[in-house]
Structures are given as C-alpha cells and as structure tokens.
C-alpha positions in Angstrom: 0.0 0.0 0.0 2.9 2.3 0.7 4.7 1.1 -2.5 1.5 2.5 -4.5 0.9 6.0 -2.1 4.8 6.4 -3.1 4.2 6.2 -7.0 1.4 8.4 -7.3 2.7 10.7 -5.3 5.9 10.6 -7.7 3.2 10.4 -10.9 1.7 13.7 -9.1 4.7 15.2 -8.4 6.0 15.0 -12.1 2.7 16.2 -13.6 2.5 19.7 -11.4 6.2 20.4 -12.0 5.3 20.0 -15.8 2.1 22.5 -15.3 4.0 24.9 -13.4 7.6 24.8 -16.0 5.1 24.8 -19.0 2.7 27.7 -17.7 2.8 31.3 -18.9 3.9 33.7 -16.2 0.7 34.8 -14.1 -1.8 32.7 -16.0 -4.5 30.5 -15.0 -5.4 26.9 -15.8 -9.2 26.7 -16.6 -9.4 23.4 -18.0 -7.6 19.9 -18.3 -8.0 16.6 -20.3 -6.3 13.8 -20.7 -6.6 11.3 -23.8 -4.5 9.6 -26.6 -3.9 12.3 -29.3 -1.1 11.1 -31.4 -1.4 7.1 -31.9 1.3 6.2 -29.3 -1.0 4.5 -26.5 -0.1 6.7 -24.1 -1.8 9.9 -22.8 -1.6 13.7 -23.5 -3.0 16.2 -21.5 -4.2 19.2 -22.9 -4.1 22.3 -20.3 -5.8 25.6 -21.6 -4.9 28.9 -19.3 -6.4 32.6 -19.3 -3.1 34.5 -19.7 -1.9 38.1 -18.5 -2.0 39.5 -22.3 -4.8 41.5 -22.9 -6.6 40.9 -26.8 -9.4 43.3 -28.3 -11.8 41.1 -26.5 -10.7 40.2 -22.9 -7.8 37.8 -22.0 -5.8 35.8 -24.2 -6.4 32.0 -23.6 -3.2 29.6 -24.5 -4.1 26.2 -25.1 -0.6 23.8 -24.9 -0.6 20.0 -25.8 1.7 18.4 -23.1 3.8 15.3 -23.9 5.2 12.7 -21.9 8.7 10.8 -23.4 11.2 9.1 -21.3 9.8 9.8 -18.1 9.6 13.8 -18.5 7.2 16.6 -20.5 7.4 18.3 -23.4 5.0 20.8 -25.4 3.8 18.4 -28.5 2.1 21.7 -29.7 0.5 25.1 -28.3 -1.5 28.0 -29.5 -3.5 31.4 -28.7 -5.3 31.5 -32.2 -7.6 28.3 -31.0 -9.2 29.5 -28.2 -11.1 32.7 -28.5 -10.6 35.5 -25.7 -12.3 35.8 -22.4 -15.2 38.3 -23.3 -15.5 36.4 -27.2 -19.1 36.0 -26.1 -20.3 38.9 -26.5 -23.3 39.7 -23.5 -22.9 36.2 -22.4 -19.1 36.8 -21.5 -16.9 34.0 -21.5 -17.5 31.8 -24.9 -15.4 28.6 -23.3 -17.3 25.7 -23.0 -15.1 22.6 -23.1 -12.6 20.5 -24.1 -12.9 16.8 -25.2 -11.1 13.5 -26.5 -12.5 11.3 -28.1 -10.9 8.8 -30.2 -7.7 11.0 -30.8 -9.6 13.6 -32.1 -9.4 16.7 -30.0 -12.8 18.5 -30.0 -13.1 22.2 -29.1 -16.6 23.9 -28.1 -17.2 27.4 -27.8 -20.3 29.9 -27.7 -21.5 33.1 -27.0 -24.1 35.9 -28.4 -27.1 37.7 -27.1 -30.6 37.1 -28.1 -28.7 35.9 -31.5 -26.8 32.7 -30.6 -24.1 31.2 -32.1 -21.8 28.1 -30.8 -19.3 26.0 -32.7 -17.3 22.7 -32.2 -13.9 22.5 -34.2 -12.6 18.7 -34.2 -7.9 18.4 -34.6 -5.9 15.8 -35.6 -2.4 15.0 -35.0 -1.4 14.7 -38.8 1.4 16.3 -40.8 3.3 16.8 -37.8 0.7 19.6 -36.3 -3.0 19.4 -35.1 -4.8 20.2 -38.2 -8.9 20.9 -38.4 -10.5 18.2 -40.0 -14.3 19.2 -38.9 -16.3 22.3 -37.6 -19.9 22.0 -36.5 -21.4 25.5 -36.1 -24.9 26.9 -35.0 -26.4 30.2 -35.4 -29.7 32.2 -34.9 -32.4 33.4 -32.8 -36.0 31.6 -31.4 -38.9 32.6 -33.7 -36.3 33.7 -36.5 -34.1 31.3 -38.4 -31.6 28.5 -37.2 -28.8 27.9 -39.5 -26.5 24.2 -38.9 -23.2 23.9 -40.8 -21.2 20.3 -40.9 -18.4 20.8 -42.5 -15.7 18.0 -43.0 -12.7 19.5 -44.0 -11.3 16.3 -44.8 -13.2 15.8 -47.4 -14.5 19.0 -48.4 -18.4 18.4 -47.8 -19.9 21.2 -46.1 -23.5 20.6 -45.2 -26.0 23.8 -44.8 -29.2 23.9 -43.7 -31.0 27.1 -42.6 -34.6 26.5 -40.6 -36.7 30.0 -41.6 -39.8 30.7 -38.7 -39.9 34.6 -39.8 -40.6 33.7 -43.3 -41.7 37.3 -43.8 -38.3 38.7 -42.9 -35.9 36.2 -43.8 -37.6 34.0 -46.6 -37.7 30.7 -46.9 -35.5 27.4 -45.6 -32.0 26.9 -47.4 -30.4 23.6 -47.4 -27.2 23.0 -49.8 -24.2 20.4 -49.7 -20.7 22.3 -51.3 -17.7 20.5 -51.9 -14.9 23.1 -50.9 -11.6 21.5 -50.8 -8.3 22.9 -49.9 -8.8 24.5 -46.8 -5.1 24.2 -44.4 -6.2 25.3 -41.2 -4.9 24.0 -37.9 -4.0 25.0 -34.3 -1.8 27.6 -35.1 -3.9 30.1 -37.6 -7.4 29.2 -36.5 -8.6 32.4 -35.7 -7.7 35.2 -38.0 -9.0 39.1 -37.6 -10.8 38.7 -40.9 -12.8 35.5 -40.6 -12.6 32.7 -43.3 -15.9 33.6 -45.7 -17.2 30.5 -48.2 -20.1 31.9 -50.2 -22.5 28.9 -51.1 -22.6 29.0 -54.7 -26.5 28.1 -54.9 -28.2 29.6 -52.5 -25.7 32.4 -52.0 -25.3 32.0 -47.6 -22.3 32.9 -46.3 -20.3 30.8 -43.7 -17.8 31.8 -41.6 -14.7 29.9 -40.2 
C-alpha cells in the first residue's frame, strides 16, 4: 500500500512540475483533459490557461498539448489563435465551453451571443506533424427567426447547410445545400484570424464563416 501512495505521489509530483515549467507567467489553468492524441497509446494532456495579455476582447487564452517521453514533459504543440478570448461571447461573457477526447480527435466547443446565438465545435488531428482541423460543426440564430447548422468535414471537403426560416416574412424561406470546398489548411496555429474565413455557397448564395 505504501509502495502505491509512493508512485502516485511521484506520478503527481511529475505532472504539477510539468504545469507549473510549461505555464505562462501569471496565468490561469481553466481546463484539463487527458486522452491519446497522437497514436502512441499513451496519454496527453491538454491544459488551456487565461493568460496576463490582454486581446481586443478580454484575456488571451493559451491552449498547450503536453507530452510525456522518457519519463519527463514536453509541449507536442501550443497555441493562442484556438481558443477565442475571455469576453469572445459577447453579452454572455466568456465563450469557453469545453474541451474533449474522443478517439484522438481533440474536440473544441465554444459559444457566446445575445438574443442571436451562435456556438461552434472544431474537431484536430495529429497529422502532418501539427494538429490540423478536420471538422467544424457550427450553430447560429435566434428563437422565432431562423436556425442555421453547418457540418463541415474539411477532410473531405463536404460542407452541409441547412437554414430553418420561422420569420418567413423577414428572412424567406429554408436553405439547405451540400458544397464541396476542398483545400482549406487550417490548424492550431492560424485558426482564428481578424478577418474571418468567408465561403459563399454558390446556390443559395449563404455565407459561412470559419
């Protein structure tokens, strides 16, 4: 019994030296998850922290992807393009929502807006060396207006639209429309941009933003 107190304790100890060398000066950890990201059997954790920086909408968040190889830590990977700022939400503040693994895909969900909602899911894999987006699942509108749902598999290029239309007196009628739009390199690193990535649907003439 005191053979197994003594490793976790050691285990423990390893992991919060990691956390605090890794961490940015003044920061705060405001999530953690642990999963397989990059094939090898063996857990990463992914740590996201509200840094000291101030962006054009609150706090810069840092998200790092921590590695463990011959018994000590590295950073696979880190970014503060991923994660959107502390007051992204607009009137409902912080848009963080969570963080998940799930069969080596990292899944990151965010949301914000007022009495317009919007929320959005991007999916990373390990591949190429670098977490790259290979899906985005985003929702956007307002009760008794419209809805709009986007799937859009950036591995393959299909982007699925569908736009439910209550008001039809403002906004017209329901859209729905399937676009192939290859081509797309977006990963950790250069996810969010100032100018938002626009596809105009070539049919019904939407426009979706990444």
């Amino acid at each position: 019994m005191k053979k197994i107190f003594f490793t976790l304790s050691v285990i423990i100890s390893i992991f919060c030296f990691a956390q605090k060398e890794f961490q940015p000066a003044g920061s705060e950890i405001i999530d953690t998850v642990e999963g397989d990201l990059d094939g090898d059997k063996i857990p990463e954790r992914v740590v996201i922290y509200t840094t000291v920086d101030e962006g054009e909408l609150g706090k810069i968040r840092e998200i790092q992807i921590q590695k463990r190889s011959g018994g000590t830590w590295m950073i696979l990977s880190k970014s503060r393009n991923a994660i959107l700022e502390s007051a992204g939400g607009g009137m409902m503040g912080d848009p963080y929502q969570e963080t998940t693994i799930e069969k080596g895909i990292l899944n990151i969900t965010q949301a914000g807006g007022s009495s317009w909602k919007w929320g959005y899911t991007d999916k990373y894999r390990f591949q190429n060396s670098r977490f790259e987006l290979i899906g985005h699942s985003s929702t956007y509108g307002r009760p008794r207006d419209y809805w709009t749902e986007v799937d859009f598999n950036l591995s393959t290029g299909q982007l699925n639209y569908n736009k439910e239309v209550e008001n039809t007196a403002e906004y017209g009628k329901s859209k729905q429309e399937t676009y192939i739009k290859k081509g797309l390199k977006i990963d950790l690193q250069n996810r969010n941009q100032k100018e938002p990535r626009k596809i105009i649907l070539p049919k019904t003439k939407e426009e979706v933003y990444l």
